[in-house]
C-alpha positions in Angstrom: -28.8 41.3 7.5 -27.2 38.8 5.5 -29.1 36.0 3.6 -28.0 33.5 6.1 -29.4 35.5 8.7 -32.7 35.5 6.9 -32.7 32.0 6.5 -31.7 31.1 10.1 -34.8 33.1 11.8 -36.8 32.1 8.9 -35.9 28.3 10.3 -36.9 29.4 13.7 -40.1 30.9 13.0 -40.7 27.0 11.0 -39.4 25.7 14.4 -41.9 27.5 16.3 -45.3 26.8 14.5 -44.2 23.2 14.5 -45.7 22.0 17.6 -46.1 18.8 16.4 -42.3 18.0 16.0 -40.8 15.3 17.5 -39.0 16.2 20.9 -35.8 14.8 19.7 -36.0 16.1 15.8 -36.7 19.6 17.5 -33.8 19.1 20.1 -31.2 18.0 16.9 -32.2 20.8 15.2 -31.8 23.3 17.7 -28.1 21.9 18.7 -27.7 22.2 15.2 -29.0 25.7 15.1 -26.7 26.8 18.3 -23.7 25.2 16.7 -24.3 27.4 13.5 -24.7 30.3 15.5 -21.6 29.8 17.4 -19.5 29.6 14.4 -21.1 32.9 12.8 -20.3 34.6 16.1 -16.1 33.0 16.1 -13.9 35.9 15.4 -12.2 35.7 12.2 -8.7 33.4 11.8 -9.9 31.2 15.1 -10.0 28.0 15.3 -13.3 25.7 14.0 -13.8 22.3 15.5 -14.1 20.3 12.3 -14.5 16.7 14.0 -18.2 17.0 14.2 -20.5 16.2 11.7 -21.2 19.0 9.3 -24.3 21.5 10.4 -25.4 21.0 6.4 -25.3 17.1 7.2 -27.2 17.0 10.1 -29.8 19.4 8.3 -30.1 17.9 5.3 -30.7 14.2 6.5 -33.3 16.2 9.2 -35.1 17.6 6.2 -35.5 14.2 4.6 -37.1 12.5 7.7 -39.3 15.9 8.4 -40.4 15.9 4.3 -44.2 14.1 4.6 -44.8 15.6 8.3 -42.9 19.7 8.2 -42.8 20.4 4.3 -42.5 24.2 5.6 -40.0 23.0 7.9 -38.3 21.1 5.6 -37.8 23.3 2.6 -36.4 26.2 5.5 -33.8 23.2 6.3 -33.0 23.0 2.8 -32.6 26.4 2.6 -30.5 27.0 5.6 -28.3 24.3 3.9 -28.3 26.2 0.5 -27.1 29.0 2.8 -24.8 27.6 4.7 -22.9 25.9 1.5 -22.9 29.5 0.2 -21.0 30.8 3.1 -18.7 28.2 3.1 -20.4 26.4 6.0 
């Protein structure tokens, strides 16, 4: 399993014992999620839809507004953007 792997269920076990997340924080973060997912699953040499927002974006601002509230939460955000910049994400 690759460190990005690690770091995406590591963000989904956050996601999970964070009950008190705001419905649509927890909905932009999994749309986030599934869009990072979808592009790990693409087969090599296809196309990428590069008019959205980059995932490491989205994340990153998400971690700032989760920072006081979801530190755990938070720092897995961070590092799923640490990963994500590593895999050229």
């Amino acid at each position: 399993m690759s460190d990005l792997q690690r770091t995406l269920r590591e963000l989904h076990r956050e996601l999970v014992d964070a009950p008190r997340l705001d419905p649509d924080d927890r909905a932009m973060l999994e749309t986030v999620l599934g869009d990072i997912r979808a592009k790990l699953n693409q087969p090599a040499g296809t196309g990428v839809d590069d008019t959205s927002t980059a995932p490491g974006e989205a994340l990153e601002a998400s971690a700032i507004r989760l920072e006081a509230g979801h530190p755990g939460l938070a720092g897995a955000l961070r590092a799923l953007v640490d990963a994500l910049s590593k895999a050229g994400i």
